[in-house]
Backbone bond lengths (Angstrom), bond angles and torsions (degrees), N, CA, C in turn:
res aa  C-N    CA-C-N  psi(-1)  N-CA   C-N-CA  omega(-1)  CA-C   N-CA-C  phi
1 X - - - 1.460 - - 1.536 108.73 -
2 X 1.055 110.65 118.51 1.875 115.84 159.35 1.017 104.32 -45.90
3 X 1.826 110.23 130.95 1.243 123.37 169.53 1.594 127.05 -39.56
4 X 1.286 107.23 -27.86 1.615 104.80 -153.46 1.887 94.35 -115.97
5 X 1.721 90.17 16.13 2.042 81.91 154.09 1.241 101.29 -117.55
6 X 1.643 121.85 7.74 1.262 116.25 -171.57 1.797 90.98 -38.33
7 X 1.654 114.53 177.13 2.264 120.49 173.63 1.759 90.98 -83.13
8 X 1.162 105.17 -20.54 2.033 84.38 -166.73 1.764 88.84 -77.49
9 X 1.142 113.75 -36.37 1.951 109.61 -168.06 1.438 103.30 -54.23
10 X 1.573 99.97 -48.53 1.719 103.69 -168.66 1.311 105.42 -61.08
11 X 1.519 110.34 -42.17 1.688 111.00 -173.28 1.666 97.27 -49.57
12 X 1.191 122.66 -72.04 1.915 119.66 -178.67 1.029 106.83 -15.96
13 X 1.248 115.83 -60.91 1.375 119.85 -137.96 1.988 99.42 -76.85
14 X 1.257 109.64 -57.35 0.981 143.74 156.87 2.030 100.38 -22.78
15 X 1.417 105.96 -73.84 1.966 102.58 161.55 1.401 114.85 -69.79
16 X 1.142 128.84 -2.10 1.705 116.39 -173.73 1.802 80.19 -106.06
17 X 1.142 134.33 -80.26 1.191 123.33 -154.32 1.702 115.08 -68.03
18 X 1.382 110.83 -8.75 1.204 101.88 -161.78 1.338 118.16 -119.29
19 X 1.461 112.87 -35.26 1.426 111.20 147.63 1.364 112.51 -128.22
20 X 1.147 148.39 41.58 1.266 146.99 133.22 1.799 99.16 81.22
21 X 1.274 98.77 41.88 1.797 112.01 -169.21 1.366 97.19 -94.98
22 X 1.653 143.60 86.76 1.164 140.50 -160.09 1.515 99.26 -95.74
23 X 1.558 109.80 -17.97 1.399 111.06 -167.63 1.159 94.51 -97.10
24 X 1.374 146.18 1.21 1.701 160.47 173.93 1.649 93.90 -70.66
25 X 1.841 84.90 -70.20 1.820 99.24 -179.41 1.196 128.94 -7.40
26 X 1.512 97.30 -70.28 1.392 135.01 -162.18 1.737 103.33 -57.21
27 X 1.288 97.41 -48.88 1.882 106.28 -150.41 1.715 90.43 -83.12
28 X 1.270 123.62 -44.79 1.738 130.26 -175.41 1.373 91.87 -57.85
29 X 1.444 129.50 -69.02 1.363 118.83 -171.86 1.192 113.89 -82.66
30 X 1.017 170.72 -3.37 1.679 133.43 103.92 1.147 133.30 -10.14
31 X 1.115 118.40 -41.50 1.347 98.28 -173.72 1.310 93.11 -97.70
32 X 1.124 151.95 -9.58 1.802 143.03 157.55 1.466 94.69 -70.78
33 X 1.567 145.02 -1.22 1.337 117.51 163.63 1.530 105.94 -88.15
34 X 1.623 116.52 -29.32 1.061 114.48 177.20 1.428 118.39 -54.31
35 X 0.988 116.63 -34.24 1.233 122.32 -179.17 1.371 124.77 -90.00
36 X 1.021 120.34 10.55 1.351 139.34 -177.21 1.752 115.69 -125.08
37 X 1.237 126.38 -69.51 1.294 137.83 174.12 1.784 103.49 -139.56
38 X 0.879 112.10 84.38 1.721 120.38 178.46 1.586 88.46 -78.65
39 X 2.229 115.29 146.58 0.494 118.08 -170.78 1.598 145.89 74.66
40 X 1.468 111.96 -50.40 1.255 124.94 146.72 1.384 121.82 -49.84
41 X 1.138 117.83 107.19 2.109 134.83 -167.99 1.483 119.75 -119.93
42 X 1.795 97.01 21.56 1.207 101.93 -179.21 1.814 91.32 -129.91
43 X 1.339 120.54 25.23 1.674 131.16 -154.83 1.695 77.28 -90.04
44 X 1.447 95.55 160.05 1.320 92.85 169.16 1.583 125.66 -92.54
45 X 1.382 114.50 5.17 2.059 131.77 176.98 1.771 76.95 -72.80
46 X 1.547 125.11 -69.60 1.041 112.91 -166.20 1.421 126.17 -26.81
47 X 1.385 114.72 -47.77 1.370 116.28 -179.24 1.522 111.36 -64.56
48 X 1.316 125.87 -36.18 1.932 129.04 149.19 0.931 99.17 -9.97
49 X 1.360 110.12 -99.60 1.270 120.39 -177.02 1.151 157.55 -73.74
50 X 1.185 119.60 3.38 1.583 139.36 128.69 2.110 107.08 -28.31
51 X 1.497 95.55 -55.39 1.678 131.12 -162.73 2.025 88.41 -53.93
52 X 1.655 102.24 -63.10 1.243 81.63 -179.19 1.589 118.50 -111.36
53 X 1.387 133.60 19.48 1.562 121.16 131.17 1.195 117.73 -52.53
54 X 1.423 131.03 -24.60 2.047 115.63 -172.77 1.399 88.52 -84.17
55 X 1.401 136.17 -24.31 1.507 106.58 -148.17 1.864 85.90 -106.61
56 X 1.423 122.77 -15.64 1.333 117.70 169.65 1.870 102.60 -69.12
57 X 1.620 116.34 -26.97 1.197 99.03 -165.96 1.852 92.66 -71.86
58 X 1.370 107.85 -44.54 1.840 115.60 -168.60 1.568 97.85 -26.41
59 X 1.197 114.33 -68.92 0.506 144.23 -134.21 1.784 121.92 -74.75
60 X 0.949 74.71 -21.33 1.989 108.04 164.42 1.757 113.30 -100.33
61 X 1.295 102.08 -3.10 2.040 100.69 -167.12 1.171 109.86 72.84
62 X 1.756 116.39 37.38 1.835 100.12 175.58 1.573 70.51 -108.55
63 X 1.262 88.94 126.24 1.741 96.55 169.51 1.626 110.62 -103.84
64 X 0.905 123.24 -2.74 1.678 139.23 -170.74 1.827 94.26 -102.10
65 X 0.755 97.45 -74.26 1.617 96.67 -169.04 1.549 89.08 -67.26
66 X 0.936 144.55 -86.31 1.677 127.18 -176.17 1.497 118.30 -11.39
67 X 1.265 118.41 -70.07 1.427 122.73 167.95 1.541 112.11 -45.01
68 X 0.753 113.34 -46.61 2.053 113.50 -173.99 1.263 107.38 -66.22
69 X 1.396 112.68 -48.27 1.849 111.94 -177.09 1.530 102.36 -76.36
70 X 1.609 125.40 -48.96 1.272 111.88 -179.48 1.428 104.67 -42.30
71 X 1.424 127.37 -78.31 1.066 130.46 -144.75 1.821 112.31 -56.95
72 X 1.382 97.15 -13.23 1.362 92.66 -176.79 1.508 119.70 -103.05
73 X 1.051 104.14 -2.20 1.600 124.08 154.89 1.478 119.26 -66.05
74 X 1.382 115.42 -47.98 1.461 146.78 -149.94 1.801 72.64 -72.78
75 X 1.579 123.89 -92.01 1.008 147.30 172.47 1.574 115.30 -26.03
76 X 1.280 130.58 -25.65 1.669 119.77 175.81 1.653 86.59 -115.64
77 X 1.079 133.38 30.14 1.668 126.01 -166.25 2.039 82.87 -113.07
78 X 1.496 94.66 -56.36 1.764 118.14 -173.83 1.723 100.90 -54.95
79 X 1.108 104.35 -41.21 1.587 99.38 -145.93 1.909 96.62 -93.47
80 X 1.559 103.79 -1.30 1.492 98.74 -176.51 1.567 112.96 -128.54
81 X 1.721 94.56 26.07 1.347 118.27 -172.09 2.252 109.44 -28.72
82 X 1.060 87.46 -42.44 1.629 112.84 -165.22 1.873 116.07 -65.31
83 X 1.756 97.08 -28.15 1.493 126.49 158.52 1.559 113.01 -12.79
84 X 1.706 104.61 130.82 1.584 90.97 168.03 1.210 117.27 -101.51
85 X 1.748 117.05 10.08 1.284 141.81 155.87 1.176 123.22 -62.28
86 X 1.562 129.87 -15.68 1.451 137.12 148.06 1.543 123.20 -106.97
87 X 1.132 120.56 34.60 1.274 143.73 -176.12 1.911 95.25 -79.34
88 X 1.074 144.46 135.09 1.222 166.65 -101.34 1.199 107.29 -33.01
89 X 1.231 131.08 62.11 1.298 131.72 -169.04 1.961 89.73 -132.69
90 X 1.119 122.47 162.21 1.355 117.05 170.39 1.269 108.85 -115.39
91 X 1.300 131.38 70.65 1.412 163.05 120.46 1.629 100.08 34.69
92 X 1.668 124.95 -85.59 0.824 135.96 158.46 1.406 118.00 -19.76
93 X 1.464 122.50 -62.29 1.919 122.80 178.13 1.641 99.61 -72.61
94 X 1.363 126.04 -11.40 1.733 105.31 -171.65 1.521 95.12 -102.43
95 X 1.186 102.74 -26.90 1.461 96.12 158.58 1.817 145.28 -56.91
96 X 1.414 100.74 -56.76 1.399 111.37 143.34 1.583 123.86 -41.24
97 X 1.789 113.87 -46.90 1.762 88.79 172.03 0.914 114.29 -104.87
98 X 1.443 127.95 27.67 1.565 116.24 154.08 1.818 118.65 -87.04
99 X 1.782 96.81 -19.78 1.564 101.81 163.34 1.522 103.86 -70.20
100 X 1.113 131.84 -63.96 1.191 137.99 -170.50 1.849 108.98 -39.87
101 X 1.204 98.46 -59.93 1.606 110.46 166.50 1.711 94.46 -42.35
102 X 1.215 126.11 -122.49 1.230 126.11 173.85 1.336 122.50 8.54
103 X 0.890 134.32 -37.67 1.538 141.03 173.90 1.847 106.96 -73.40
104 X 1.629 105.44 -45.65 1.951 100.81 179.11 1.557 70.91 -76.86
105 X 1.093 154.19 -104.98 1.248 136.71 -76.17 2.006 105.72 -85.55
106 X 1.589 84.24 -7.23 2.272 93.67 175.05 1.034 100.56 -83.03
107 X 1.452 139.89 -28.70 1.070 160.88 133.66 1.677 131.40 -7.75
108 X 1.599 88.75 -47.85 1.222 91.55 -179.73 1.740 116.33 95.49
109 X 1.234 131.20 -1.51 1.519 140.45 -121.13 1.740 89.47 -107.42
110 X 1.309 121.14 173.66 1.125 85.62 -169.20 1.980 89.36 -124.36
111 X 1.190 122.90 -179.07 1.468 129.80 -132.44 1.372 101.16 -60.97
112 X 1.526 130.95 142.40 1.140 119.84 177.86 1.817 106.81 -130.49
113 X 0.990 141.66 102.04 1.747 130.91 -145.34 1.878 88.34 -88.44
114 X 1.460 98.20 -179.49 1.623 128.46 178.11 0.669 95.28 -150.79
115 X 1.619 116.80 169.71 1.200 142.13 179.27 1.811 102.27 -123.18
116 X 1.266 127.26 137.27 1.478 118.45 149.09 1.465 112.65 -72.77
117 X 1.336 108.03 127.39 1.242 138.19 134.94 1.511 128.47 -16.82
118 X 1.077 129.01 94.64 1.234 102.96 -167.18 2.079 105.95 -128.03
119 X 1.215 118.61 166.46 1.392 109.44 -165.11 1.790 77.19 -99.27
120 X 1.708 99.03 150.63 1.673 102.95 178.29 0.815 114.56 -94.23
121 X 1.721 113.45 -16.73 2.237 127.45 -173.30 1.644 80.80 -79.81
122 X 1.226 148.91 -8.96 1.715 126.96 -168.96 1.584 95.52 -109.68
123 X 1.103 96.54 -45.32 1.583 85.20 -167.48 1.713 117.56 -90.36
124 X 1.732 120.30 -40.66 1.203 111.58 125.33 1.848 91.72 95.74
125 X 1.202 137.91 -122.09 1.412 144.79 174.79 1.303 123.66 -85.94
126 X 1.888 102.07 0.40 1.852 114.61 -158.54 1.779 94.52 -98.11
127 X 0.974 124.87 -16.70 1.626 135.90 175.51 1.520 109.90 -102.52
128 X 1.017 133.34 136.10 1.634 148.75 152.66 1.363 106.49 -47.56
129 X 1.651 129.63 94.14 1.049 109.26 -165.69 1.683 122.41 -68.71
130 X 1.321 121.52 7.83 0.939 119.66 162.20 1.512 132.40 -80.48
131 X 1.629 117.58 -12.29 1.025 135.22 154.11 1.446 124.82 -42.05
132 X 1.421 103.52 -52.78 1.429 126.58 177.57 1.390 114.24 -79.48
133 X 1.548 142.14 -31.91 1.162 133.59 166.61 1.892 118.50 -96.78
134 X 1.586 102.11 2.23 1.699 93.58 -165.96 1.429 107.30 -94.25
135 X 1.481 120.91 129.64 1.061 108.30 139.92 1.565 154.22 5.89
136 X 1.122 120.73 106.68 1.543 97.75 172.37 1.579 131.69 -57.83
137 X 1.366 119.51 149.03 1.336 113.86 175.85 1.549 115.54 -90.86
138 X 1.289 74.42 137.35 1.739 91.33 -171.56 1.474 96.76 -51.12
139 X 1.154 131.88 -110.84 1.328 140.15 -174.95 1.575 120.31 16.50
140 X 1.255 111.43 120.32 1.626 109.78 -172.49 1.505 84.20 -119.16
141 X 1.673 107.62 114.57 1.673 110.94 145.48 1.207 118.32 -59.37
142 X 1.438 92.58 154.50 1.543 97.10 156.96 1.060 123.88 -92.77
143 X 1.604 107.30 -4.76 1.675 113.71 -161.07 1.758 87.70 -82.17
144 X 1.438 116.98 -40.72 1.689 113.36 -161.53 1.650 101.53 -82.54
145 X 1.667 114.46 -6.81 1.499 101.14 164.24 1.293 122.52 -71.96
146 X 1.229 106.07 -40.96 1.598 123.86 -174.08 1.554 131.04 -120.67
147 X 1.799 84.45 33.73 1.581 110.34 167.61 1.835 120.49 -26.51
148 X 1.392 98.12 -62.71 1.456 118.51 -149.61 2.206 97.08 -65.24
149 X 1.094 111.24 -10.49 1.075 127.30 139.01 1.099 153.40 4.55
150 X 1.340 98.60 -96.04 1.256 144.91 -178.60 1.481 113.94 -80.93
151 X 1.952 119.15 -15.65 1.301 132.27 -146.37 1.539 97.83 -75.45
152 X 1.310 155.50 -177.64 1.522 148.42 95.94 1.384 104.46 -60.78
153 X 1.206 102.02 125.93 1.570 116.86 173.43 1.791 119.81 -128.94
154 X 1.871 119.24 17.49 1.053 138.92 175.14 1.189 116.69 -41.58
155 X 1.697 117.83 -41.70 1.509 155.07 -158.34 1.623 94.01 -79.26
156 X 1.588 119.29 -59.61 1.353 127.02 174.11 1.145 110.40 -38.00
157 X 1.403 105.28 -76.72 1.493 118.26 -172.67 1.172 106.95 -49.48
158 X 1.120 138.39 -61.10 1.325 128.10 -171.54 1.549 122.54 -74.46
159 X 1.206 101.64 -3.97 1.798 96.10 160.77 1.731 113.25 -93.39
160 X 1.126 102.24 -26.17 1.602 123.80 177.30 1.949 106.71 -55.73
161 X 1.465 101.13 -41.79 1.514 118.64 174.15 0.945 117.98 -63.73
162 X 1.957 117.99 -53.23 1.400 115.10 178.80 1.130 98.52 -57.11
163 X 1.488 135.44 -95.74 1.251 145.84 -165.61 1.235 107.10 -22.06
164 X 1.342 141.51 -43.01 1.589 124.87 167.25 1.751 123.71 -59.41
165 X 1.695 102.98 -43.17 1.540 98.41 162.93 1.036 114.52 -81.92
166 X 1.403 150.44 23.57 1.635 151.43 162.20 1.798 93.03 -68.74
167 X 2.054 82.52 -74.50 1.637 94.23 -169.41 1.826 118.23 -59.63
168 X 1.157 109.42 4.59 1.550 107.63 166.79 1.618 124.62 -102.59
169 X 1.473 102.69 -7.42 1.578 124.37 168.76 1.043 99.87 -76.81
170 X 1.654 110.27 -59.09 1.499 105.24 -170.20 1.468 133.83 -63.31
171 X 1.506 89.44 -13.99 2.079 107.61 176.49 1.583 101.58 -72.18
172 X 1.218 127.51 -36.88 1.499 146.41 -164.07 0.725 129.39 -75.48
């Protein structure tokens, strides 16, 4: 299977084009990097998701953290042009609106979304084809602005804990 029908890719694609769920984005492709190259932050999913933390940050008025993740998407998106992680995607146009993005967000401007592009001969029965031809929905939650929220993150913390008393055993 091509990487980019792996179900977590489609799921993205599926929240980026379809409901504009960047904080969806984020969490589906993670854990398909984990599972793929965990750790590695130069992978090319990384640049995904970089793609949709800036536009979840835009998108909230963090104009600082928007700019930092865009741009660093923008930058491992360019430099891995050759990727089979951008394989029917039109690379070139997500590129352009992530400059374009970057440009309102120095700006100050306030959130403006995209859609990826996607080729229909690659992806084919693996996308909802309504995903790929619909419109965005008007409607802006508040719940998908201020997702991260709403998260349980008990699980975090407490792996965040071990791993701090590991590395203080291990100093010892």
């Amino acid at each position: 299977m091509h990487p980019l029908l792996h179900p977590l890719f489609i799921k993205y694609i599926e929240y980026f084009n379809g409901e504009r769920d960047y904080f969806e984005c984020h969490e589906v492709l993670e854990e398909y990097w984990k599972e793929v190259d965990p750790g590695n932050k130069d992978h090319p999913l990384v640049a995904w998701i970089q793609l949709a933390t800036g536009l979840y940050h835009w998108r909230r008025n963090n104009f600082s953290g928007a700019k930092r993740m865009l741009e660093k998407s923008h930058l491992k998106m360019f430099r891995q042009q050759g990727s089979e992680f951008f394989a029917g995607i039109d690379l070139e146009h997500l590129l352009s609106d992530i400059s374009r993005s970057l440009k309102a967000v120095e700006k100050r401007e306030a959130f403006i979304p995209f859609k990826l592009q996607l080729s229909t001969s690659f992806f084919g029965d693996g996308v909802d084809t309504a995903i790929l031809d619909e419109k965005f929905r008007e409607a802006e939650s508040k719940s998908l602005i201020h997702k991260h929220m709403r998260r349980d993150r008990s699980h975090i913390l407490q792996e965040r804990q071990a791993n701090l008393e590991a590395r203080k055993r291990d100093r010892s």
